[in-house]
C-alpha positions in Angstrom: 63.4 125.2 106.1 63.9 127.1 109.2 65.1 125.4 112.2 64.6 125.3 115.9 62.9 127.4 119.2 60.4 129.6 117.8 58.6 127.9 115.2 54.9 126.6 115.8 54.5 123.5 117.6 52.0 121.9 115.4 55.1 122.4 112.9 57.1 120.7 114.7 55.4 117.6 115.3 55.6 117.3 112.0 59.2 117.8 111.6 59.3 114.9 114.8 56.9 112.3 112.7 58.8 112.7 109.3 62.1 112.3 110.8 60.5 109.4 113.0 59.8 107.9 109.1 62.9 108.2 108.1 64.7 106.8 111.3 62.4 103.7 110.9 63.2 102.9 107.3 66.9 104.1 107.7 69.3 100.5 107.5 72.8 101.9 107.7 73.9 102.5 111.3 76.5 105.7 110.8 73.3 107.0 109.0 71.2 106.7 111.5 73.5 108.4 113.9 73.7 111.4 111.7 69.8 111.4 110.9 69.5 111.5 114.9 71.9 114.5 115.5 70.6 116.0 112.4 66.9 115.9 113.2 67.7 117.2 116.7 69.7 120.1 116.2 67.0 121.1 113.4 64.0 120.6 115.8 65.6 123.2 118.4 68.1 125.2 116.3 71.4 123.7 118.1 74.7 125.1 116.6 76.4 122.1 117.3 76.0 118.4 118.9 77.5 115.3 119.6 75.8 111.8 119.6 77.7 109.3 122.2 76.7 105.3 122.7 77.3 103.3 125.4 79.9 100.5 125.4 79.8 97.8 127.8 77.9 99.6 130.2 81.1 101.5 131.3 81.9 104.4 129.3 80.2 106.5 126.3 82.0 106.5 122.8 82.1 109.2 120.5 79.2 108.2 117.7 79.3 111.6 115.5 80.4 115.2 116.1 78.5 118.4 114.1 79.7 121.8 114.9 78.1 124.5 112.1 80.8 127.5 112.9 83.7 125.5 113.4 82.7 123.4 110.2 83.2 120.3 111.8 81.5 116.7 111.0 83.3 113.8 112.6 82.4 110.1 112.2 79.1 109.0 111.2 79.0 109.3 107.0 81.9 111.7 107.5 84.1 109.2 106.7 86.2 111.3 109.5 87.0 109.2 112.8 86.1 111.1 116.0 89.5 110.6 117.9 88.1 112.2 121.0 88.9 109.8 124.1 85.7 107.7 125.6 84.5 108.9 128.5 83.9 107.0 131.7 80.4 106.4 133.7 82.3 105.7 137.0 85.1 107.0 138.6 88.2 104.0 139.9 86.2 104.1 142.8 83.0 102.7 141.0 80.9 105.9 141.8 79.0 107.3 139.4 80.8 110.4 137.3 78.7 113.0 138.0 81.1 115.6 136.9 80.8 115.1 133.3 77.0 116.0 132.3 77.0 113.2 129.2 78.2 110.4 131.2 75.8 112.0 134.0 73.1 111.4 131.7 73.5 107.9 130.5 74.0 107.1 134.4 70.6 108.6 135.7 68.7 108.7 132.9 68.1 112.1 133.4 67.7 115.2 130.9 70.0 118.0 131.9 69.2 121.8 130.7 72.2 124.0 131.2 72.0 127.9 130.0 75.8 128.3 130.6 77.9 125.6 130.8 81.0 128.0 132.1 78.5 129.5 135.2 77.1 125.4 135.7 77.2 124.3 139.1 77.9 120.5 139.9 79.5 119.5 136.5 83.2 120.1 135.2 83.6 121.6 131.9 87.2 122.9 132.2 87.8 120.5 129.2 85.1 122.2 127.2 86.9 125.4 128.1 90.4 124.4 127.1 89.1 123.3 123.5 87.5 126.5 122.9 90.0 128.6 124.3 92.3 126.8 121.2 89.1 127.0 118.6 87.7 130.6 120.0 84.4 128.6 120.0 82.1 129.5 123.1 79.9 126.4 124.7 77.5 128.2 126.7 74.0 126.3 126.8 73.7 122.7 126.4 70.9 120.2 126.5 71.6 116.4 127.6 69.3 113.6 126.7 69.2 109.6 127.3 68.2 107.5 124.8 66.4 104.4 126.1 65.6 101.7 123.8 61.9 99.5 124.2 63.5 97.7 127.8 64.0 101.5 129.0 67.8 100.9 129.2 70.3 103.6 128.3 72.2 102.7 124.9 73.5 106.4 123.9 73.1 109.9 125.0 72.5 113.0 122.9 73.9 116.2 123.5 72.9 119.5 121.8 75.1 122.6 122.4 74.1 126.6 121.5 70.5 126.8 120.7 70.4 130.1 118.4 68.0 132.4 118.3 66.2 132.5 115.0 66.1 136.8 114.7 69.3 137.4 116.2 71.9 134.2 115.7 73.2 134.4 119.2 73.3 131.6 121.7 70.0 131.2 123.9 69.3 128.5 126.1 67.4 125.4 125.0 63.8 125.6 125.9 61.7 123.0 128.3 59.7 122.5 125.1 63.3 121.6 123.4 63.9 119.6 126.0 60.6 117.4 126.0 61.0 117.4 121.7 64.5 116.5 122.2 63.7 113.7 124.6 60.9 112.3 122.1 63.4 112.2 119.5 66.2 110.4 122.0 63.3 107.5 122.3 62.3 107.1 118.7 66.2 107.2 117.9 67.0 104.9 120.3 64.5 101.8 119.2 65.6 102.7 115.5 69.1 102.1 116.9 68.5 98.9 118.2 66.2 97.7 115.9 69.0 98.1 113.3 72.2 97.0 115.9 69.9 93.6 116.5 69.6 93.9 112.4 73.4 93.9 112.3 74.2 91.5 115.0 71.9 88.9 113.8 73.6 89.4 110.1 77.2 89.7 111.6 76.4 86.3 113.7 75.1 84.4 110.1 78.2 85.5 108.5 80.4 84.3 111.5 78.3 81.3 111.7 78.9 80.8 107.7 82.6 81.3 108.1 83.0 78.7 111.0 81.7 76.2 108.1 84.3 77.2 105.7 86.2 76.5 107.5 85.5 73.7 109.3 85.5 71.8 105.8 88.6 73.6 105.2 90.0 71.6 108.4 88.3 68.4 107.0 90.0 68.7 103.6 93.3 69.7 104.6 94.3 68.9 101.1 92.8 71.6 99.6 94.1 73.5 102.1 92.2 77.1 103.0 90.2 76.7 99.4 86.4 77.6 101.3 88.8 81.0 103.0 90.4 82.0 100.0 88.0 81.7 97.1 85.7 84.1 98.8 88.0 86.7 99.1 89.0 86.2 95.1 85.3 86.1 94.6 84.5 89.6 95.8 87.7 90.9 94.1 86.3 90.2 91.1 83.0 91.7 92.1 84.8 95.0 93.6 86.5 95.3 89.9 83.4 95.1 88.2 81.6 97.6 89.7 84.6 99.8 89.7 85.8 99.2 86.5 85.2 101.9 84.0 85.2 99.5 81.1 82.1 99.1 78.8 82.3 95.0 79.3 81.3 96.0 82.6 78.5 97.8 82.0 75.6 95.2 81.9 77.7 93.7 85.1 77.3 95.8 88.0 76.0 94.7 91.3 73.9 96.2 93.8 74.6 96.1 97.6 72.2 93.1 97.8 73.5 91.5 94.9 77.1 92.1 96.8 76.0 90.6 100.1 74.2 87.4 98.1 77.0 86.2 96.5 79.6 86.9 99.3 77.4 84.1 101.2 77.0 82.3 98.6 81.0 82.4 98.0 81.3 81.2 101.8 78.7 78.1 101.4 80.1 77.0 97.8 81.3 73.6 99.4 79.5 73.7 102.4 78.1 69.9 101.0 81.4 68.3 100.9 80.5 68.0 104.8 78.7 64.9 103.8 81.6 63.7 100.5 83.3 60.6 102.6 86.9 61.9 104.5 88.6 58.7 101.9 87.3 60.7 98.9 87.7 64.2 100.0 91.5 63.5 101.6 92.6 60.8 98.9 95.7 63.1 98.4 97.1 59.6 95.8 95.7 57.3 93.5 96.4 54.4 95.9 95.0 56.1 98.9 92.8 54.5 101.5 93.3 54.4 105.0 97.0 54.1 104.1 98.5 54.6 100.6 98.5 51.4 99.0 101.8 51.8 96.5 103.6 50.9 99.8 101.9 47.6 99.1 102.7 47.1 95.6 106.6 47.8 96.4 106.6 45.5 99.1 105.7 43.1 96.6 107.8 44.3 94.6 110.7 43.2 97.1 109.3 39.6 97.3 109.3 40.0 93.2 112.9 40.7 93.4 114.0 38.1 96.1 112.3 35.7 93.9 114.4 36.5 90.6 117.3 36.5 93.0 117.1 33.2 94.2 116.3 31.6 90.5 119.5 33.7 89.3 121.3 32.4 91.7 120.6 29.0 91.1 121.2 29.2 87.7 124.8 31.1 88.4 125.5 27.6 91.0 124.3 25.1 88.4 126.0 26.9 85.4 129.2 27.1 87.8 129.4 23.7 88.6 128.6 22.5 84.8 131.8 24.3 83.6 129.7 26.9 82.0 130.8 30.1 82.9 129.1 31.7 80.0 126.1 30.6 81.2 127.0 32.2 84.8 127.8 35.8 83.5 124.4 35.7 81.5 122.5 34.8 84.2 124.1 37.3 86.4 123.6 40.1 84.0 119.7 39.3 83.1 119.6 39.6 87.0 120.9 42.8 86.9 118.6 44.1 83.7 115.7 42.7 85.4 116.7 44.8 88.8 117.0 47.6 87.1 114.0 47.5 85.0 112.1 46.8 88.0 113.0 49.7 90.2 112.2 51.6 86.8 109.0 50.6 86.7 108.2 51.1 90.3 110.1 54.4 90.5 107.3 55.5 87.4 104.4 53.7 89.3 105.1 55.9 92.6 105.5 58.6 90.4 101.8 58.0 88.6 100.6 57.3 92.2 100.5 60.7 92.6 98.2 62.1 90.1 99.9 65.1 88.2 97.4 67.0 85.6 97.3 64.5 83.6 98.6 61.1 82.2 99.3 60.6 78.8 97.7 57.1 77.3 101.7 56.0 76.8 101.5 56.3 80.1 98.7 54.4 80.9 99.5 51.7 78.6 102.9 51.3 80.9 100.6 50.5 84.1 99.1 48.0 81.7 102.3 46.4 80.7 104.2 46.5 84.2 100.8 44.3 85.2 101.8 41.8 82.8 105.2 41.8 83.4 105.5 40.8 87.0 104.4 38.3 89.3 104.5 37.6 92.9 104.2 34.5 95.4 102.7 34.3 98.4 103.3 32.6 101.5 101.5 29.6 100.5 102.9 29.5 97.2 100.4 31.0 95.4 101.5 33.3 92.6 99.8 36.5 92.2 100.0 39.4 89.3 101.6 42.3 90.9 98.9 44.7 90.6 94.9 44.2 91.0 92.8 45.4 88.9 91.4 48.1 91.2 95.4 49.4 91.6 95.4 49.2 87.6 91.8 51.3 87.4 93.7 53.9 90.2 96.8 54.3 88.6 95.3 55.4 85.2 93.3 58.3 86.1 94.5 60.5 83.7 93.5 63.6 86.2 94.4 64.0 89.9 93.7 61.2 92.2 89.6 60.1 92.3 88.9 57.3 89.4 85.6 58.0 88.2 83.0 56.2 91.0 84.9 58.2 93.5 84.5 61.5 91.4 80.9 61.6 91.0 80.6 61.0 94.5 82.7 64.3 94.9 81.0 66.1 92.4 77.6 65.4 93.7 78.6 67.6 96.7 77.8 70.5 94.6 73.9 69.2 94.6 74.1 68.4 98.4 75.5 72.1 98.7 72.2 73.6 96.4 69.9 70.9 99.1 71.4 71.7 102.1 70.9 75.9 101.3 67.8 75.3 99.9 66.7 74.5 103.4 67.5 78.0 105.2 64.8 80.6 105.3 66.8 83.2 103.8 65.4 86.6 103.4 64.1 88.1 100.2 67.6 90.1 99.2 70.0 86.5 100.0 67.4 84.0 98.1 69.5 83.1 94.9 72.3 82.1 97.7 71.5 78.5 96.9 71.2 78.7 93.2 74.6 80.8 93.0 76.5 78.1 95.0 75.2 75.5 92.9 76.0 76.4 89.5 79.4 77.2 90.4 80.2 73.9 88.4 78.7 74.9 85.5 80.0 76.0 82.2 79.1 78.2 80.0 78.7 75.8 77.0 77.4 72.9 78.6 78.5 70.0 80.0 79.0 71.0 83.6 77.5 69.7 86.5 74.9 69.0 88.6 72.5 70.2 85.9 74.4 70.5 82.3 73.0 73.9 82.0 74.8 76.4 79.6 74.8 80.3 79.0 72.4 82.5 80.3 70.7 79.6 82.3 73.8 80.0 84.8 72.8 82.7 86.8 75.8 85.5 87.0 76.9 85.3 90.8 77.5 81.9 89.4 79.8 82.7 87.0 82.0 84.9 88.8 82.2 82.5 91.5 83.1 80.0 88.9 86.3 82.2 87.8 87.8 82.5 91.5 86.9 78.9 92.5 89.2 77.7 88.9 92.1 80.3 89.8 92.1 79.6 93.7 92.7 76.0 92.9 95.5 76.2 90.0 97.8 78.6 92.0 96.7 76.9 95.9 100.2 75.8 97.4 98.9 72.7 99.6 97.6 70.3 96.7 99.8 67.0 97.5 98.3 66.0 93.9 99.8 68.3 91.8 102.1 70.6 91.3 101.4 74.8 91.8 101.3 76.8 88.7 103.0 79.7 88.0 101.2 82.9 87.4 101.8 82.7 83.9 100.8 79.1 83.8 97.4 79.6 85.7 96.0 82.4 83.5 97.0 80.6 80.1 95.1 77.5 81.3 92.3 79.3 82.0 92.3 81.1 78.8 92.2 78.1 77.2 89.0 77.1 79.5 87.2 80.2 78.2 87.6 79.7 74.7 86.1 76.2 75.3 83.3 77.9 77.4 84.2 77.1 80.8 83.5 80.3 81.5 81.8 83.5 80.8 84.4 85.6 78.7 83.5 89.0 79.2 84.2 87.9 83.1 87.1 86.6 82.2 88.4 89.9 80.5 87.6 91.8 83.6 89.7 89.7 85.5 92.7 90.5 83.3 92.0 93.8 82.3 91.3 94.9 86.0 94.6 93.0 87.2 92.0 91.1 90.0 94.5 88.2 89.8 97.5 90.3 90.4 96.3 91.5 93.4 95.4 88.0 94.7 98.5 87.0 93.2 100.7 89.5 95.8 98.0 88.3 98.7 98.3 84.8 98.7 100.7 83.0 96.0 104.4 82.3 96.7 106.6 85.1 95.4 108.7 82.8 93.5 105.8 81.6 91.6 105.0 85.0 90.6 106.2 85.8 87.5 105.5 87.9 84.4 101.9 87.7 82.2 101.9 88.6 78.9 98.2 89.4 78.8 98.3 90.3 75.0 99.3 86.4 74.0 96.8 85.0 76.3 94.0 82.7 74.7 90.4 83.7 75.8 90.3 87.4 75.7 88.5 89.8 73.1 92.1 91.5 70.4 91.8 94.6 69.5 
């Protein structure tokens, strides 16, 4: 198609309505910059032009940058930053700058027409001529339009330099008819601009907005550290690999821009329902844990246990003494001193259970049970007591971390609260599984899960791949009081094993190998020294060859 001064109005118009289309359903904002500079310098055949927006109402910023002899395309989809310095509206003295005919422009909100910018009274262009004097370009006419959004304030300015003429390919001057098409476009361009930065500020203020809950749980939990900050990060690594990867497990895998945006919120909002999971539950960093940690209680009694076997020894040692029987003495003493020691044994293994590794072994459990038996306290009044309760016994053989299992449903039904609580936002037609993504994170892939048991395709796919970074985030996290941080080695062979018991979805799981995903996490947010070497060959999970 031909371009610019010459061709028949009615034409045109048309040219004016389609790119007004397009502007309208445009949701990209670099696009829409270079749709706008596009559509102008083909409605009045400009060699070149230069879209600028205004910044806090104080100077104009470089937007996008076409120039068709020099070859030059600078920011918009260029991919190309325009380093050009941002020019000022007002002078130090807070007048208006008058001298440069863009920042003119956005001041006044007038058009300006000049034929020859080197013979233009009123305005400085000496930088103009210094650039071309180094490209051997010549700026001679330019044409200056504001761009008023629906309030009729200024938010850019568009600048079209060299109008050609259509026989002869030499610079002309830009027409009045130019100008008023010009100016039409400005206002189209300018409500499609803000339409779409209201678009983006809206969306930028959800995500901030989802990120301040994060990590606001984050600061609740603080033994789980900066789990709601980091296993969104691992979650779209995995999602970046996938649609990178050139592997045919990823074929059936890869997600749209949409699907992208849907399950980086829903990656933010996985645990947004542990906002209502009790602070004693969510922060029980030991077995024994309430407001305080109650194995201080058991080895104070401890102490009284031990002052008690004292004493008796040590009447028996007196009596024995002054019977003559100084057999009697020595054994006395010594079954004090096997008793001591068996005592701090046992309490040195019950602080260490307290703790909650893994998991406990049943010989281990069976030890609680017999240390329970073994010793006896008194109390003040006389009273003698065993030295653990049975809640202490029911804490201290939870075979897994620190919750017995009344305190872990309660933390698991924060999964259901998170699905509830989503469930209730209005979310636009492209975010809607949001909700269902961040509640089947707990899911596995052959059942058995939670909040709803389901199994295989029934777990939607965000959901899988959330699954994945929410199980490795949590192994290799350095700030769990209740257990000790794998290795790298050690994280991805336990997770192996939970994919061939169909925790998760394998052909995820390969990805996340093959593609190196946990590497990269691995260099971004694990100790170095717990870095070490995977043999990805031995580990259990993946698809031999």
């Amino acid at each position: 198609m031909s371009r610019g001064s010459g061709q028949p109005l009615e034409e045109r118009l048309e040219q004016l309505l389609s790119i007004g289309q397009a502007l309208s359903a445009e949701t990209n904002t670099d696009a829409l910059v270079e749709m706008i500079l596009r559509g102008a310098r083909n409605l009045t055949n400009a060699d070149a032009g230069t879209v600028y927006s205004v910044e806090e109402e104080s100077f104009l910023s470089f937007e996008t940058v076409h120039n068709d002899s020099l070859g030059l395309h600078l920011g918009g989809t260029s991919g190309k930053p325009v380093n050009f310095p941002d020019l000022p509206l007002y002078t130090e003295d807070g007048l208006p700058n008058d001298r440069n005919v863009a920042a003119y422009s956005a001041v006044s909100g007038e058009a300006v027409r000049i034929a020859d910018a080197y013979d233009a009274e009123g305005f400085d262009f000496s930088g103009t001529r210094r650039i071309d004097a180094q490209t051997g370009y010549r700026s001679k006419s330019f044409l200056t339009v504001p761009m008023r959004d629906h309030e009729g304030s200024v938010i850019g300015v568009l600048q079209l330099i060299n109008a050609l003429d259509r026989h002869s390919g030499e610079p002309t001057e830009f027409s009045a008819a130019d100008e008023k098409i010009a100016s039409s476009l400005a206002s189209q361009a300018a409500i499609a601009l803000t339409k779409q930065q209201l678009i983006d500020a809206q969306r930028e203020l959800f995500n901030s907005f989802t990120k301040v809950i994060a990590k606001s749980i984050d600061r609740k939990n603080p033994t789980t550290g900066k789990h709601c900050e980091r296993v969104p990060l691992l979650t779209m690594m995995v999602a970046d690999a996938i649609n990178e990867s050139q592997s045919s497990t990823t074929e059936d895998f890869k997600l749209s821009p949409e699907q992208y945006d849907e399950l980086s919120l829903a990656a933010w909002l996985h645990d947004c329902g542990k906002v209502t999971t009790p602070e004693a539950i969510v922060n029980k960093a030991t077995k024994l844990e309430r407001q305080i940690d109650g194995i201080n209680e058991i080895m104070t009694r401890a102490a009284a246990t031990r002052q008690e076997a004292q004493l008796k020894s040590l009447t028996e040692q007196h009596q024995a003494i002054t019977s003559g029987e100084t057999e009697a003495a020595e054994r006395a003493k010594e079954e004090l001193k096997v008793f001591e020691q068996q005592l701090q044994d046992d309490m040195d293994f019950l602080c260490s259970a307290n703790t909650g590794k893994e998991f406990m072994e049943e010989a281990a459990q069976e030890r609680v049970d017999r240390i329970a038996e073994r010793y006896t306290w008194t109390d003040h009044l006389g009273k003698e007591h065993p030295l653990l309760t049975e809640d202490e016994i029911e804490n201290l053989k939870i075979r897994r971390g620190t919750l017995n299992q009344q305190e872990m449903a309660i933390m698991h039904d924060h999964v259901r609260v998170s699905r509830e609580m989503l469930e209730q936002l209005n979310f636009p037609k492209h975010l809607q599984r949001t909700p269902q993504i961040a509640g089947q994170h707990h899911e596995r892939m052959a059942g058995g899960g939670y909040p709803d048991n389901l199994a295989g395709e029934q777990i939607c796919f965000g959901a899988r791949i959330l699954a994945i970074a929410d199980v490795f985030e949590a192994l290799t996290a350095p700030d769990r009081p209740y257990k000790e941080t794998k290795t790298l080695s050690q994280a991805l062979k336990i997770m192996g094993f939970m994919a061939e018991e169909g925790h998760f979805d394998k052909d995820l799981f390969q990805v996340f190998i093959e593609e190196k995903v946990y590497l990269k996490y691995a260099h971004e947010h694990m100790q170095p020294d717990l870095i070490d070497e995977v043999d990805e060959a031995s580990l259990p999970g993946l698809a031999k060859d």
